[in-house]
Each structure stands twice: as structure tokens, then as C-alpha cells.
N, C-alpha and C positions, 0 to 999 in steps of 0.2 A: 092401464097401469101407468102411473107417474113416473118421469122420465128422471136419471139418477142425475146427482149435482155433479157439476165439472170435476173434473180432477184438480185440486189444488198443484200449484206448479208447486215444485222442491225449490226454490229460489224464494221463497216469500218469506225474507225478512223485513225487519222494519225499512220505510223508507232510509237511504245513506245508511246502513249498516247492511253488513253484507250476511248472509243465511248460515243460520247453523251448520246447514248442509255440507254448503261451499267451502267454509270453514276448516270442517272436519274433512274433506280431500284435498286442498291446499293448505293447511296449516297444518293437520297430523299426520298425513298420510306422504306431502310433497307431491301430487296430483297433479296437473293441469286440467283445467275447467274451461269451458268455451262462455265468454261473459254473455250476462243476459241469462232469464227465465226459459224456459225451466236447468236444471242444472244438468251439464252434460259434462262426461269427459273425452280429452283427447287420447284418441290411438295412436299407437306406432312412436309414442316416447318411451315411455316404462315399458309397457306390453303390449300385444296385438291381444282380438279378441275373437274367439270360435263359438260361431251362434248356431244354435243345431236345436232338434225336436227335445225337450225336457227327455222325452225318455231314450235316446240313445244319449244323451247327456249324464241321463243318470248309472248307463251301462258303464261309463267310460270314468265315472269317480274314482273307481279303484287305481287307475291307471296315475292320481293325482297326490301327488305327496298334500298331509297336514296343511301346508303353508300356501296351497295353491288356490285363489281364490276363484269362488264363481256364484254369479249371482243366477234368477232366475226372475221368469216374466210371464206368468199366462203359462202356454202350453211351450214358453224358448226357454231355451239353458246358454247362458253366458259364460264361457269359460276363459280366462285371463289365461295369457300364453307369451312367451317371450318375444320381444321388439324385435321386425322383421319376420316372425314365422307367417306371417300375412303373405307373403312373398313367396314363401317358400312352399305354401297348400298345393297348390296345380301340381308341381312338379312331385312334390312328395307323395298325392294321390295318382299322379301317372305311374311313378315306381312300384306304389301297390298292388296297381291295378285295377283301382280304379277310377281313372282316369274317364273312360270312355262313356259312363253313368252319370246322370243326370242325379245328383245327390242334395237334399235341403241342409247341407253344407255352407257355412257362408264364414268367409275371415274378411275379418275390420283390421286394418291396418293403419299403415303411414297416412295421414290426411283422414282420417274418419274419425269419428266419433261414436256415444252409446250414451243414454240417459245413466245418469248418475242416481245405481240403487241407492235403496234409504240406508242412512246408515246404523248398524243392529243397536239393539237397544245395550245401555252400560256405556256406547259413544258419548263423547263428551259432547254437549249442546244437541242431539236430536232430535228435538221438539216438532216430529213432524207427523201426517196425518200417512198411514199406511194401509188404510183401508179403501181405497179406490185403484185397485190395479197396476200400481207402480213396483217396478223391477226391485228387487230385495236381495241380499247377499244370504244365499245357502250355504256360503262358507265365506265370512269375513276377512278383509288384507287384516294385517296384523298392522298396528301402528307405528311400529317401529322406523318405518320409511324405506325398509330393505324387501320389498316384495320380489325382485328379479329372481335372486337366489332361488324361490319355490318354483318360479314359474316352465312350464312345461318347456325343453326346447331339443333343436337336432344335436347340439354337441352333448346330448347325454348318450348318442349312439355310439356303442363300441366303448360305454364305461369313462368318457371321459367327458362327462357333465358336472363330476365332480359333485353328484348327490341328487340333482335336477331331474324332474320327471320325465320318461322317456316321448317326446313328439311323436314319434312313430307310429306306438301302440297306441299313443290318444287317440289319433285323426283314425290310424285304422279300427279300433273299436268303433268308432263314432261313425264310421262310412256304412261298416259291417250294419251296424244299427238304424240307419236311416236306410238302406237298400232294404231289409226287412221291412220297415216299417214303410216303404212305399209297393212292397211284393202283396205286401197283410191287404192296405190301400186297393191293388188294382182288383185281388182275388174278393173282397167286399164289395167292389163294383161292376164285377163280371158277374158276379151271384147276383145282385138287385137288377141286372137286365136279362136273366135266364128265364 
């Protein structure tokens, strides 16, 4: 079987001209980009980012106002979340309770980065190749440049988020769902050694 072609990086503009990609997260969206191929964004300026199994990701949409973006990758869900809640995951999974669980939970915060999904089609300039496995928005930022407002955070506790999706109920859906989906996991491999 013939082995598949590289993945085109998201940065492949012409030489000195900078990528449609790039483009469209720092020029329409007000983004920060980490320079250099492939195109990546930075965490913990506008939003932190919660990377979890697509399917407790997919439990945990309802918990997501319209405006709240998240992409997806393979079998991960990338869920855009307010600047700082990187910080605030441990503690707010200890209050839950579930703290003490080894969960496939992961927040990208202050100093991190994430590959920059393609941006959806109807984007201005995306001339880019989406067929080799690269991260894609299942729910696109708006361009407007004001995504904070949508984004999931803890001052929506006790009503005073002033519209913003509740953190709480995200992270706990999303724990609830990865604990399942690692119970499903051990009972599938306690049955294949019986």
C-alpha cells in the first residue's frame, strides 16, 4: 500500500507573502500566531483551550452558547474557553470531585499553543488543502474579533457572567464523559483477557 503524501503545512503561502491562513487569524479574527510553518495559535491571551475525547466533547456542546468556538481533530475536540480557566481546571475538578481520577482532560493555557484549524469555507482567502487530517472548526469564531464574550468561564457561576456559558457544567460534563469512556475502555479489556 502506497504511503500517503505529507501533510501540507497551513502556512504555505507564497514566498514574502504571508498565508491566507495566517491572515485570516491575525487580520480578521485579532489572533496571535506563533511565526513560522505550520500555523499555530497562542493560548492564555484571548482563550485557554480544553482538549478532550471528541465524544465527551460532543456531550458537553449543549453546555456551549452559539458563539462558542470549537474545533476538532481526529478522535480530540478543542473547546475555546475563557483566558486563565487553564489555571483554574485542577481546582475546579477537585471541587467536583473529580480531582482524584486520572481523566484524558487536558487545558492549554498561558504559554501554550494548538495548530491553527483551517479556516471554514465562505473565510475570506482559504485557499487551503483539508484533506489530510488537519484540525477544522465544528463551530467557527465569528469574525467579528469579540469572541471572549461567548466563551465558557467561572464568573458565569451564580448568574453573574452576564450571558457566558457556564465552566462548571462544561468541565463536569466533560469529566463525567471521559470517566465513562475510560470505565467502557478497562471493561473492553478485562473481557479480551477473560
Amino acid at each position: 500500500m502506497p504511503l500517503p503524501l505529507p501533510r501540507r503545512p497551513l502556512d504555505a503561502g507564497a514566498p514574502g507573502q504571508q498565508s491566507p491562513v495566517r491572515q485570516w487569524y491575525e487580520n480578521e479574527l485579532g489572533w496571535s500566531t506563533v511565526p513560522g510553518p505550520p500555523v499555530e495559535l497562542l493560548t492564555g491571551l484571548r482563550f485557554d483551550v480544553l482538549d478532550v475525547p471528541a465524544e465527551a466533547g460532543y456531550a458537553a456542546l449543549r453546555h456551549l452558547g452559539p458563539g462558542s468556538p470549537v474545533a476538532v481533530r481526529a478522535d480530540r475536540m478543542r473547546l475555546l474557553v475563557a483566558a486563565g480557566s487553564a489555571d483554574e481546571l485542577p481546582g475546579l475538578l477537585d471541587w467536583l470531585e473529580w480531582g482524584c481520577l486520572s481523566l484524558d482532560l487536558r487545558a492549554i493555557g498561558a504559554g501554550g499553543r494548538i495548530e491553527a484549524p483551517l479556516p471554514p469555507r465562505g473565510a475570506r482567502n482559504p485557499a487551503v488543502d483539508s484533506s489530510q487530517g488537519a484540525a477544522v472548526w465544528l463551530r467557527p469564531p465569528g469574525t467579528d474579533c469579540e469572541v471572549e464574550p461567548a466563551l465558557p468561564t467561572l464568573s458565569a457561576l451564580g448568574g453573574g457572567g452576564g450571558g457566558a456559558p457556564d465552566l462548571v457544567r462544561l468541565v463536569n460534563t466533560m469529566a463525567t464523559q471521559c470517566h465513562r469512556i475510560r470505565l467502557r475502555q478497562a471493561a473492553a479489556q478485562a473481557l479480551a483477557f477473560s
